[in-house]
Structures are given as C-alpha cells and as structure tokens.
C-alpha positions as CSV (number, residue, x, y, z in Angstrom):
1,X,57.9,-29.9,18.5
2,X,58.0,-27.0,20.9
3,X,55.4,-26.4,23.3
4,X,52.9,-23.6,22.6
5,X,53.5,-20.5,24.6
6,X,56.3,-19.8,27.5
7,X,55.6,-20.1,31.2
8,X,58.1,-18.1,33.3
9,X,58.1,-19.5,36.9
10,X,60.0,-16.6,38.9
11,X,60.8,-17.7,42.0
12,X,62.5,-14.6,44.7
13,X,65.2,-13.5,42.8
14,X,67.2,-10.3,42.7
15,X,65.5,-7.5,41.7
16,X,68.5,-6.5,39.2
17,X,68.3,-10.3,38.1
18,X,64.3,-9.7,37.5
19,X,64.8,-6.8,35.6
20,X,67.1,-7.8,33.5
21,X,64.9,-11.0,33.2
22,X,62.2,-9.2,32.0
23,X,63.9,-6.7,29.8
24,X,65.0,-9.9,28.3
25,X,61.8,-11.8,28.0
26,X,60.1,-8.7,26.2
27,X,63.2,-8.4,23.6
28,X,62.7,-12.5,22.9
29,X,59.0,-11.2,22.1
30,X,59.6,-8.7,19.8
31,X,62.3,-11.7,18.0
32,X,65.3,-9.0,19.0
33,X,67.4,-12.5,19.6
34,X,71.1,-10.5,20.4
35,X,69.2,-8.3,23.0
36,X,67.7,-10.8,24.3
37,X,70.3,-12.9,25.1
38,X,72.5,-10.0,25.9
39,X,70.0,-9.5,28.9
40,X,69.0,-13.1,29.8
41,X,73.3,-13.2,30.1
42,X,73.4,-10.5,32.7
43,X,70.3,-11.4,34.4
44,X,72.7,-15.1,35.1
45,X,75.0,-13.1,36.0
46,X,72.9,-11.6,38.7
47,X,71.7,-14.3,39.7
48,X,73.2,-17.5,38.5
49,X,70.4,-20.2,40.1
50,X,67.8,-18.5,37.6
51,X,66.7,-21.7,35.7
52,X,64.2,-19.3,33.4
53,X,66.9,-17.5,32.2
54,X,68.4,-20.4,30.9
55,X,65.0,-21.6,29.1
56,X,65.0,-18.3,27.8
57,X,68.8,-18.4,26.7
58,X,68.0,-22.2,25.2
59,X,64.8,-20.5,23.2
60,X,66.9,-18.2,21.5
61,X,69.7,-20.8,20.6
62,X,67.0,-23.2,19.5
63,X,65.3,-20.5,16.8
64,X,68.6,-19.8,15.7
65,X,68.9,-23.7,15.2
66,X,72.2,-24.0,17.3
67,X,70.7,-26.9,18.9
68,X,73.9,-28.1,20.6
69,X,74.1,-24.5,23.4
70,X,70.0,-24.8,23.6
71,X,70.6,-28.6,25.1
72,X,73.2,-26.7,27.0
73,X,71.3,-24.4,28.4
74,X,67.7,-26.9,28.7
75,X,69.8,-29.3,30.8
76,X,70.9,-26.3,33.1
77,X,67.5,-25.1,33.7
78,X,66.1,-28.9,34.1
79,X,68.7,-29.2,37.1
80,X,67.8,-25.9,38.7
81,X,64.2,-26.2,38.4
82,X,63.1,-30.2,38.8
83,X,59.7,-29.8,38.7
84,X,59.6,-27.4,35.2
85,X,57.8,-29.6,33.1
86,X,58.1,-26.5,30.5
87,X,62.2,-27.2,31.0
88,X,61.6,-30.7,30.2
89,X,59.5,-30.4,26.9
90,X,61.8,-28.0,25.7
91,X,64.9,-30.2,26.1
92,X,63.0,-33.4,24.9
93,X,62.0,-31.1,21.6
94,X,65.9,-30.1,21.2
95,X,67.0,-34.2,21.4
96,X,64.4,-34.7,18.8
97,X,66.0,-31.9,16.7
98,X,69.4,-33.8,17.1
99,X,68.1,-37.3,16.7
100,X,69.1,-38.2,19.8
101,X,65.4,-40.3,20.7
102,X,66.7,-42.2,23.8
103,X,67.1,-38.6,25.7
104,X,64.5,-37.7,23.8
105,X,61.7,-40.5,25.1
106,X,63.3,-40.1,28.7
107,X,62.6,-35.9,28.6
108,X,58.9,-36.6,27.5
109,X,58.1,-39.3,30.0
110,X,59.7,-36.9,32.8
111,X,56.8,-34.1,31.4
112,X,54.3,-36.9,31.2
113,X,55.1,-37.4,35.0
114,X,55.0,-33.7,35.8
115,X,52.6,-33.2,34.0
116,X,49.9,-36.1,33.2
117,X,48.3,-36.2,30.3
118,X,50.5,-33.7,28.4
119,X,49.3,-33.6,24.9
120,X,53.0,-32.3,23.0
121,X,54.7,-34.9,25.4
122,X,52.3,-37.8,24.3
123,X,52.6,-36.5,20.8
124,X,56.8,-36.5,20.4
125,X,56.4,-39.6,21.9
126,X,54.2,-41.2,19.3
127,X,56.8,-39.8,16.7
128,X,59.7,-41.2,18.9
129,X,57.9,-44.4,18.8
130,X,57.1,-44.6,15.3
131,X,60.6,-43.8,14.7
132,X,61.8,-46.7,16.2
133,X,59.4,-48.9,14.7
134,X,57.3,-49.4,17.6
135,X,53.8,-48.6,16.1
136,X,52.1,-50.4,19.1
137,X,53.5,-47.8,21.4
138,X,53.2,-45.2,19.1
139,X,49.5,-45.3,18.6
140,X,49.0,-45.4,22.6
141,X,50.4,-42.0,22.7
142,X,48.6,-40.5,20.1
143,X,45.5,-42.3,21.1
144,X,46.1,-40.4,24.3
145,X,46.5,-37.1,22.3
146,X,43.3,-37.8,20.6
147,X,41.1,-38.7,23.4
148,X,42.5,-34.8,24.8
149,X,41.4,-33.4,21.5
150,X,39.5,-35.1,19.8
151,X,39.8,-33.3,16.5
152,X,43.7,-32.9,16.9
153,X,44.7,-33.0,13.1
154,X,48.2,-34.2,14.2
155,X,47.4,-36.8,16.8
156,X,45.0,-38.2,14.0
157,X,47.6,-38.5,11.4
158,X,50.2,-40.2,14.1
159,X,46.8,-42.5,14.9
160,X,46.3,-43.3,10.9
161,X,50.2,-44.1,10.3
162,X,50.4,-46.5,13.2
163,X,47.2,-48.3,12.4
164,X,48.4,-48.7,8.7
165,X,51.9,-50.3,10.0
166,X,49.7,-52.3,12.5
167,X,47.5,-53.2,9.7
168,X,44.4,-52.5,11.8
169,X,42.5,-51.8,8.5
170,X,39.0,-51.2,9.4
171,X,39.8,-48.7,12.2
172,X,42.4,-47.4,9.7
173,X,40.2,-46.1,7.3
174,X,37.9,-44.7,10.0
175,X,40.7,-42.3,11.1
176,X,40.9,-41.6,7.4
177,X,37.4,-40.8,7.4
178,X,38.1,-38.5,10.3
179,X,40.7,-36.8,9.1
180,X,38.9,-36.0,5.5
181,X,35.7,-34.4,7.2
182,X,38.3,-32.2,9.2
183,X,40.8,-30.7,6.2
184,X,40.2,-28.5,3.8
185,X,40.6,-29.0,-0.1
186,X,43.7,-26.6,0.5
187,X,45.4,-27.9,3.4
188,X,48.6,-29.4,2.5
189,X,47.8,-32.2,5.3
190,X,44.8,-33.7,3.3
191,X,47.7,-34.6,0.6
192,X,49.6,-36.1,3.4
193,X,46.5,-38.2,4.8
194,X,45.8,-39.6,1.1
195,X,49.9,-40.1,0.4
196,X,50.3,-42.4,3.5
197,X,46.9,-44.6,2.8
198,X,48.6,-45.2,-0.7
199,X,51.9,-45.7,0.4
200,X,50.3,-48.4,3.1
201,X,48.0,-50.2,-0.2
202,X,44.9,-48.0,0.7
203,X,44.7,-46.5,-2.7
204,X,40.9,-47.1,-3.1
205,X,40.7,-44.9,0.4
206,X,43.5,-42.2,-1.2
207,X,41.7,-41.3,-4.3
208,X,38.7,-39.4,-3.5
209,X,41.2,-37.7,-1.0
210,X,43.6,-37.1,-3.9
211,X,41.1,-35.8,-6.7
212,X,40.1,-33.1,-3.6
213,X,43.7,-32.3,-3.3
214,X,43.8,-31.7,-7.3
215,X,40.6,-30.0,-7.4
216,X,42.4,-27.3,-5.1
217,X,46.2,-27.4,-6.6
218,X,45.5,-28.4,-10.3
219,X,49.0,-27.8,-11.2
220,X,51.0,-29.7,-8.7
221,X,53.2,-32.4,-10.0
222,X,53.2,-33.8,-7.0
223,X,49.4,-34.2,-6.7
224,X,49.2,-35.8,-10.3
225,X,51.6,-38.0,-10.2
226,X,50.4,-39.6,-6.8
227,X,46.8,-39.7,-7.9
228,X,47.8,-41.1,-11.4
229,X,50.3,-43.9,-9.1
230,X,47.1,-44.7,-7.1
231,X,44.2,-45.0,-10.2
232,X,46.9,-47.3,-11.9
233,X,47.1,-49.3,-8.6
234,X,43.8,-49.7,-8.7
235,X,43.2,-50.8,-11.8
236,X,41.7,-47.2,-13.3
237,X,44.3,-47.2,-16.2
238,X,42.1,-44.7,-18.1
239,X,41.9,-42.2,-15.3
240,X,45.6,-42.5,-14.4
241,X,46.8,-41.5,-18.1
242,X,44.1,-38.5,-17.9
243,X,45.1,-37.1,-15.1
244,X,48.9,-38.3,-15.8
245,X,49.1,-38.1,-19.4
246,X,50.1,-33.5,-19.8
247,X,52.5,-33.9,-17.0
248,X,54.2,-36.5,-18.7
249,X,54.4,-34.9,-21.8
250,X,55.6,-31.3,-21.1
251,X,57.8,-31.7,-18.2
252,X,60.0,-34.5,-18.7
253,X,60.2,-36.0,-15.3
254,X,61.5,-39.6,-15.7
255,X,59.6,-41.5,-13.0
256,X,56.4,-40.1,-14.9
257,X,57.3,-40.8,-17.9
258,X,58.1,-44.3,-17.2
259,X,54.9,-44.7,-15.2
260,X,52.5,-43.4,-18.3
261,X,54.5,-46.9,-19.9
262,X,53.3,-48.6,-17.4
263,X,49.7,-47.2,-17.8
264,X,50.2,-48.0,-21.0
265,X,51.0,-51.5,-21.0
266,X,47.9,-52.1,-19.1
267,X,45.6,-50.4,-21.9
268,X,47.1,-52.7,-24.2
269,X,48.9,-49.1,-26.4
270,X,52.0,-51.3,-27.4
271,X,53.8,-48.4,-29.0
272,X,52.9,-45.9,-26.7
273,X,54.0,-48.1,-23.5
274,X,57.6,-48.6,-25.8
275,X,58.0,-45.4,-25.9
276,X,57.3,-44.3,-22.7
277,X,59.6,-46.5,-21.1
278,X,62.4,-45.8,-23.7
279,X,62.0,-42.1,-23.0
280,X,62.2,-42.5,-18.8
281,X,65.5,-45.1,-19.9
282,X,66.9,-41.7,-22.0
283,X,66.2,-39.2,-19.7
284,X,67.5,-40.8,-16.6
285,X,70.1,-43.4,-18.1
286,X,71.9,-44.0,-14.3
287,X,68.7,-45.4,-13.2
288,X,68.5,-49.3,-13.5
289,X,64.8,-49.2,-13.2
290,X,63.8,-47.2,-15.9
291,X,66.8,-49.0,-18.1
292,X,64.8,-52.6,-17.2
293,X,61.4,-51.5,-17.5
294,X,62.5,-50.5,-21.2
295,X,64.0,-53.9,-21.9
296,X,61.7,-56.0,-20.5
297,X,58.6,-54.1,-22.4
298,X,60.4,-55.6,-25.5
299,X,60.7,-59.2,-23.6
300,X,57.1,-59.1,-23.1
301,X,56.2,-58.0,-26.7
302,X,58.5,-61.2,-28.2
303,X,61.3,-58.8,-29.3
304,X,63.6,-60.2,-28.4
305,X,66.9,-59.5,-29.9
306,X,66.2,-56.0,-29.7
307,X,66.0,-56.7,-25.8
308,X,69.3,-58.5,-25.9
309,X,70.9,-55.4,-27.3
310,X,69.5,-52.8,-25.2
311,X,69.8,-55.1,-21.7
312,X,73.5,-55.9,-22.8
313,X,74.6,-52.1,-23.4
314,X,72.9,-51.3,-20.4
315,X,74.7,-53.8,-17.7
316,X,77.9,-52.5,-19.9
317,X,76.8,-49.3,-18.4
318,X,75.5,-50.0,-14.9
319,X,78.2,-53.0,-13.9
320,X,77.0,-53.9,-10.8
321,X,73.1,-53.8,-11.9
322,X,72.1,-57.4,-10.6
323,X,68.4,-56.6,-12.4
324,X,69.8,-55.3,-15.5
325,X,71.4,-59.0,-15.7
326,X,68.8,-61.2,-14.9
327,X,66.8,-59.4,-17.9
328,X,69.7,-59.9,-20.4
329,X,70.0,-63.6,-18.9
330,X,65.9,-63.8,-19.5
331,X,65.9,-62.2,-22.6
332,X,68.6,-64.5,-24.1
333,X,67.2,-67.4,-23.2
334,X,64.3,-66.1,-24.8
335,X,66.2,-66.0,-27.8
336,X,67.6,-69.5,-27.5
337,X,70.9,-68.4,-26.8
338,X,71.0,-70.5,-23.5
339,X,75.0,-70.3,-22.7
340,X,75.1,-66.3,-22.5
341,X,71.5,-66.4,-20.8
342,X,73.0,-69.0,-18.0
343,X,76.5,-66.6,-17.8
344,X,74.6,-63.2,-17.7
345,X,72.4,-65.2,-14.8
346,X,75.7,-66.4,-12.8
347,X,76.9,-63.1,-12.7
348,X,73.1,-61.4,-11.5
349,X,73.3,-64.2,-8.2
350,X,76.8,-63.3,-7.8
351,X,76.0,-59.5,-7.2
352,X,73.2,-60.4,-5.5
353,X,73.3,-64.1,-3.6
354,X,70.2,-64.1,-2.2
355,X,68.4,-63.3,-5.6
356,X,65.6,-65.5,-6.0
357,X,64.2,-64.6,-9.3
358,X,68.0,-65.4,-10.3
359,X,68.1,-68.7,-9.2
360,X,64.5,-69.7,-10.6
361,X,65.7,-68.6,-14.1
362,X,69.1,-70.3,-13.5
363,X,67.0,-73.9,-13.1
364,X,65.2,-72.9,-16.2
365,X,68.1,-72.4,-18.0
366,X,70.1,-75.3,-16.8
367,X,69.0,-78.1,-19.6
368,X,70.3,-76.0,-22.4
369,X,73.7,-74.7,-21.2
370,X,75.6,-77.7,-21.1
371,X,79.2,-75.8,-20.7
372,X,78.2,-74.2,-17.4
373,X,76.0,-76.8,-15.9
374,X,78.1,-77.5,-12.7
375,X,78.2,-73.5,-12.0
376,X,74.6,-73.4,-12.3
377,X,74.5,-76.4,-9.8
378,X,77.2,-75.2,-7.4
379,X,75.6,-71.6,-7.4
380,X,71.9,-73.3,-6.4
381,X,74.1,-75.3,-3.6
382,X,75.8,-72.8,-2.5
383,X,72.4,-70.7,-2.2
384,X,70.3,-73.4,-0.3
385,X,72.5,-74.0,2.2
386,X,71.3,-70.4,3.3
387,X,67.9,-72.1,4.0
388,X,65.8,-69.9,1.5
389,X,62.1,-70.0,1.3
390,X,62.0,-70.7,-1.8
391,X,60.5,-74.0,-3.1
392,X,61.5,-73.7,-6.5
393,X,64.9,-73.9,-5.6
394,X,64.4,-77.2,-4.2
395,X,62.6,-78.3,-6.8
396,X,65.3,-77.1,-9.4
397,X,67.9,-78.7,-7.5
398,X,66.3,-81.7,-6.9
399,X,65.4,-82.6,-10.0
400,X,68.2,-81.3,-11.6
401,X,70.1,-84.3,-9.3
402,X,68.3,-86.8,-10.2
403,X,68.9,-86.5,-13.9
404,X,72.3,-85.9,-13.4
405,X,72.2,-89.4,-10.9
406,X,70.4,-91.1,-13.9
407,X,72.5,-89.8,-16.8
408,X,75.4,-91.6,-14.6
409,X,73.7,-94.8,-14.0
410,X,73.4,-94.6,-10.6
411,X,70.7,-95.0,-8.4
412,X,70.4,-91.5,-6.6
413,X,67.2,-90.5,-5.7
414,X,67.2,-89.9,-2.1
415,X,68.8,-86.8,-1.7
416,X,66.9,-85.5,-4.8
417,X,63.6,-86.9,-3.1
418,X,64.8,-84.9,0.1
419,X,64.9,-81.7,-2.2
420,X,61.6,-82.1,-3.4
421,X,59.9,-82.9,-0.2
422,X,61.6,-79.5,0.8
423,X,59.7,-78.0,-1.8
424,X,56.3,-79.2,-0.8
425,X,57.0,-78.2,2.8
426,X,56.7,-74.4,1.8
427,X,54.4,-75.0,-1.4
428,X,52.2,-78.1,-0.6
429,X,50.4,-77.0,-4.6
430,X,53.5,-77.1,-6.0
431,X,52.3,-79.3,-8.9
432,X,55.8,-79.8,-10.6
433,X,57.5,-81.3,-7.5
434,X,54.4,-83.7,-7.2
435,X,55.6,-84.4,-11.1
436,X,58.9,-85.2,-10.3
437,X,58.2,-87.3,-7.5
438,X,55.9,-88.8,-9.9
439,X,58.7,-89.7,-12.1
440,X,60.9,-90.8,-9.2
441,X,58.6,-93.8,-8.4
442,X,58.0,-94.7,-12.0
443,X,61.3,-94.8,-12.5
444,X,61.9,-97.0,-9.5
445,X,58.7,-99.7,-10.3
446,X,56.5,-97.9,-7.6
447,X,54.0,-97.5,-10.2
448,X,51.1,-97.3,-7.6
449,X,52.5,-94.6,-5.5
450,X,53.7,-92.8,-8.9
451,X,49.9,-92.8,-9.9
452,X,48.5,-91.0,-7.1
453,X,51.5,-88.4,-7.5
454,X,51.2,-87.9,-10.9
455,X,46.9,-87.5,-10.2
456,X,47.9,-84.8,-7.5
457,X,50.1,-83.0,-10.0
458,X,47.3,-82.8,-12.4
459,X,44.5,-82.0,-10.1
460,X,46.9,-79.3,-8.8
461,X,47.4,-78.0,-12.4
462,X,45.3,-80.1,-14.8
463,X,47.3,-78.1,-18.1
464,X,50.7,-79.8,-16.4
465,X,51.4,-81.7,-19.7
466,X,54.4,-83.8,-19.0
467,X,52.4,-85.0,-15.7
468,X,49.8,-85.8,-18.2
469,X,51.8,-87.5,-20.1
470,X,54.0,-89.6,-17.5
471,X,50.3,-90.8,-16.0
472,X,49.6,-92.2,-19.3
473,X,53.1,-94.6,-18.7
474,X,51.7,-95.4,-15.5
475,X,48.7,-96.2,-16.4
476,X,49.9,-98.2,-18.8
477,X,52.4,-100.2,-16.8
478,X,49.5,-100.8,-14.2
479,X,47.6,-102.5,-17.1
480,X,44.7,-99.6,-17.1
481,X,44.4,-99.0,-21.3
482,X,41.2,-96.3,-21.0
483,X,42.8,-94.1,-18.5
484,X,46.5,-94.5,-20.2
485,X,44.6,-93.5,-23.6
486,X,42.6,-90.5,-21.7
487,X,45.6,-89.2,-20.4
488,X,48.1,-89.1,-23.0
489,X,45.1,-87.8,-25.5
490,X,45.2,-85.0,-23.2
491,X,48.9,-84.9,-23.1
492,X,49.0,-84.6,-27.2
493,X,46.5,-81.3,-26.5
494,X,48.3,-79.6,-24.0
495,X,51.8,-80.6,-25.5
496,X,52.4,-77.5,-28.0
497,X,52.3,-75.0,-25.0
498,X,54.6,-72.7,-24.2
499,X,55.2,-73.7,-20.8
500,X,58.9,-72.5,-19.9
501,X,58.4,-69.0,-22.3
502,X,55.4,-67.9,-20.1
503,X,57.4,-68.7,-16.6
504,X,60.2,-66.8,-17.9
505,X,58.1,-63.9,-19.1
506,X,55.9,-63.5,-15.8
507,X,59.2,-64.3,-13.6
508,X,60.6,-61.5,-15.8
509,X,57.1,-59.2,-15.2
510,X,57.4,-59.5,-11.9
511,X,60.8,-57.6,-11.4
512,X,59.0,-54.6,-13.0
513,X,56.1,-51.9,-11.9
C-alpha cells in the first residue's frame, strides 16, 4: 500500500541536478515513465547523494511492477536520507509486494518511529500481522488506524477480521455494524464485510449485508451463491434454493449445483437432492467432494447397492481419494458385505493415518470381517500409539481386546480396562465404555460395581439396549427380581433398533456439507 501523495525533500543540490529533478518529477506526473526516468537518471548523475531522485526512480519501477530495481532504488534513498519516513513507507510497501514481511514489518516500524502515529504504516502492519497469524498484534495496529480515522473503511475491515480470528464476537459484530452504516449497496467492500462474517460462522450477521449486496448486483454469481451458502447455514433452506435455485440451473457451476443438493436434502426433495448431487459429480468428475456427496445421498436414502457401485467406480477413478473409500467401506457394510467394507476401510486409514472417521467405522466393522480382524486391530494399534483424541478408539480397541482375551480363555482385562478408562478421560458421557466396563465386572463376579456401571451407561443414554439388557443379569445375580424384570422388559423394547446403521449413517453424514 503506497502512501498517498509524494513529498520531495530537496536539500542544496546542484542547480543542473534540480532541474533535471524537476523536469523529472513533472514527466512522473503526467505518467510519461521513460522521461521520467530518463531525467531522474541524469539528475543522479549530477548529483549522485540525491536520495529523491532515487524515490522517484523506485516510483516509476514500482508502477511498472519491477519490484526488485524499486527495492533497489528505496534502499538507496533510505541510506541517503535517514530521517525520510516517505523513503521508508515506500520500501516497506515494495517488501510487501515481494512477500518479504520481516523487511517489511522492520520498514513500517522505522516510519512509525519517524513518524508516530502513521496511519499507512499502522495499516501494512495490521496486514503483516494478520499475515503471520498474529491477530492480537494485528488489531492493535488497526485499532490505531481507526482511532486516526474513525470512519477508515480499511482500518475497520482489518479491525472486523482480527476480532473474528480472536473470536471477540460481540465487539465483532459492532465493527460489522460500523462498517454496514458506512458502504453503499454498490461498493464492492460491503460484499467483502458480509463474506468474512460468513466465512468466520457469522452468517446470521452476513445476510442482511448480503441481500444489500444482491439488491445492487442481481446478477452476480458470486453474490448468490454466498447468500444462498449462508441462508442454508442458517437453517433458511427455502430462501437459499430461491435465491440459489436459477443460478444453478442455467449456468452449470458444480459447487452450486452440488449445494442446491444439499438445500435439498434439508427440504426433504429426495429426487431433487439425487440429482443435484449427481449432476455437480458429472460436471466436475476430478473432484472427490462432489463424487462423495453423490454417493453418500444414496447411503442416506438406504440405497445401498447403488452407492456400492457409484463409490467403487469412483475410488477406481480418484486412487488416492481416502473419503471416496471410507464411503465405499460405509456403504458396504451397509449392505452386509463386511469383508470389502473392512478392506475399502484399511486402505482409507492407510492414505490417511490419522483418519478418525476411518478408524470409528473400522471398530464397527470389526465383528463381521473375520478374515481381516488382526489388520483391523494392528491398524487401531498402530493409530493409538499416536495418542489421538479420540475416545472411540479406545473404546473400540479396548473392547475389541477383551473379547478377543475371552474368546481365548484368558483372563485379560486390564489392558482392555486401561483402554476404556482412556476413553472416559476425553468423553466422561461416553455411555458405551461405561457398558463395557459394565460387562468387565460382571464377567469378573463384581456384580456391585458392574451395577452402578451399567446404571451410569443407561442414565447416560437410557435407549443403550445391551446396557439395559446386561443390568437385567446383574440384577439378577444380585438377587433383585423387580429391577432384573424392569430392565430387561425394557431391553426387549429397545432391542429391534438400528443401533450400528444410524452410527454408520451419521459418521457417514458427517464427512459431507
């Protein structure tokens, strides 16, 4: 960001230096760049300590972006004139230009010395700041810029973005307030202003903004789409397919296309949502989101074999698509074909080791795929020794240790005990850990301390059936007949529910919009 206007400090110079100065200065005016810096040349030549002429000679390399010889030429005038805080914004603009934000910073902050207060310094260094992700600092300078001028539509926007990183929400939307008595319906910035509140989960605070912005550019794409994004973040599904709806329709833009599918899903237009999403897939067939949104809109509508089809010709497509593979590993155990559901998972955690949804669906899928049950354990091993945050990896592991320790009639519970206390330490409602501790001590004769596990596990989730149903045996071991009966009648009620379908469907849901 340059500096507004050019302040030429002539010092005594030679008076063929001066003229030639001049002659040069009014040539840069009149944007006559090779006379310009034919004169500014010989007025160096003249007189070689002129530091103005090399601002001037810097100026004309900078607006014909040759950024490199305008560095050149800042630095020179910097050293022959110290105290040109004009010199110093000029080379702190052309490090900005370059990237180069260290040299950058340290120009500004010598103009800030020069020159206290200085509103383009304090500004580039808000930008510098939020550049490096230092919002804190960022929003010091262009508080600084604000409190200068206090309707500075720049300084404001810098204010908004680092109060949104900051998550200073209140004072947030008061800058936002700001900002939308001071723009116009027409000015591009308003757009801006509403496009960072959304992108920082302000929608409610971007939409009136946004419906201005359309009011004045009914035709831009870009306008529609965002408003439509932020009406369907919101929950407004009917106003984002209004507004969304003709854009979607006549110009063939993937990423709105598959975003009216989403709309649609949420209106409960079956069909329409389908179709959607298999028209963003065909127009954009490279892109894996558009290729799993498809896919798992037929998950989520129970049709399933079709979604094995599509998910497996896609990740033939896209081979190193982790996503496209945990949706053909969800949508074939959806389909009860467990072994290809737990291979198609392996491969997803391979791409991607950290991949949490992965590993969730991998403990899902681990009863039913008896072939590659010590891949599925030696992949969750091999991902918890990474220390995840993720209690249902614990969970899966320890329980899935404890069967294995019973099925060969040893007695292993300790280190599956240790796995499910893990779980509890970052989800203390984790209601099936409390049920497989539950079972743990029943199995062991604890029946008393399985009792009050089992009663956590159902007053954590009270439609937990097998917790239900394992309080019943304890009950009964303990010798208590009414609460044995109460709990397994409630047991035979809750026992024809879906359980593992719906955690593979929302796990599955979750990956998507």
């Amino acid at each position: 960001m340059l500096a507004a206007g050019c302040v030429w400090a002539l010092a005594e110079q030679a008076p063929e230096a001066r003229r030639q100065f001049d002659d040069a200065r009014h040539l840069f005016e009149q944007r006559q760049w090779d006379g310009a810096q034919a004169a500014a040349t010989r007025a160096l030549a003249a007189d070689p300590q002129m530091g103005d002429a090399e601002v001037l000679l810097g100026l004309i390399a900078t607006v014909r972006s040759q950024f490199a010889d305008a560095e050149k030429h800042f630095a020179r005038a910097v050293k022959l004139q110290p105290q040109n805080d004009q010199a110093y914004a000029y080379l702190g603009s052309t490090y900005l230009q370059e990237k180069r934000f260290s040299e950058a910073a340290d120009a500004f902050r010598k103009v800030l010395a020069l020159s206290p207060g200085n509103v383009a310094a304090n500004y580039n260094l808000g930008l510098i700041a939020l550049e490096r992700n230092s919002p804190e600092e960022a929003l010091r300078h262009f508080a600084a810029v604000v409190r200068a001028r206090q309707s500075d539509v720049p300084g404001l926007i810098g204010m908004l973005e680092s109060q949104l990183l900051l998550r200073q929400t209140s004072v947030a939307r008061e800058t936002a307030q700001k900002l939308d008595g001071l723009l116009e319906d027409r000015d591009p910035r308003l757009f801006q202003v509403a496009a960072l509140l959304a992108q920082h989960d302000e929608p409610d605070a971007a939409i009136p903004m946004m419906e201005r912005a359309r009011k004045a550019f009914p035709q831009s794409y870009d306008v529609n789409y965002n408003l439509a994004l932020a009406c369907f973040q919101t929950g407004k599904y009917d106003r984002a397919a209004e507004v969304l709806g003709p854009f979607a329709l006549t110009r063939e833009k993937a990423e709105a296309v598959n975003l009216l599918g989403a709309i649609e899903e949420k209106r409960g237009h079956v069909a329409d949502a389908e179709h959607a999403f298999e028209q963003a897939a065909r127009l954009e067939p490279a892109n894996e989101d558009y290729r799993f949104d498809y896919g798992n809109s037929l998950v989520q509508h129970g049709k399933n074999q079709p979604a094995v089809a599509f998910f497996r010709g896609a990740a033939a497509d896209l081979t190193r698509s982790w996503k496209l593979r945990v949706g053909l590993g969800a949508a074939c155990y959806l389909a009860g074909d467990y072994e290809n559901a737990a291979e198609a998972l392996l491969e997803a955690v391979r791409l991607k080791p950290d991949l949490q949804v992965g590993y969730f669906l991998l403990g899902e899928a681990y009863d039913s795929s008896a072939h590659l049950q010590p891949a599925i354990l030696a992949a969750l091993a091999a991902y918890l020794k990474t220390a995840p945050r993720d209690p249902w990896a614990y969970y899966h592991y320890g329980s899935i240790l404890y069967a294995r320790a019973q099925q060969e009639g040893k007695d292993d519970y300790q280190v599956p005990v240790a796995n499910l206390n893990q779980a509890l330490r970052l989800d203390p409602k984790f209601a099936e850990a409390y049920l497989e501790l539950g079972i743990i001590a029943l199995d062991r004769g604890q029946t008393e301390q399985s009792i009050r596990t089992l009663e956590k596990a159902v007053s954590l989730d009270p439609r937990l059936a097998a917790a239900r149903y394992r309080l019943g045996l304890a009950y009964q071991r303990s010798g208590n007949a009414a609460r044995a009966k109460e709990e397994l009648d409630r047991f035979r009620a809750l026992k024809d529910e879906e359980r593992y379908r719906g955690r593979v469907l929302e796990s599955l849901a979750s990956m998507g919009r």
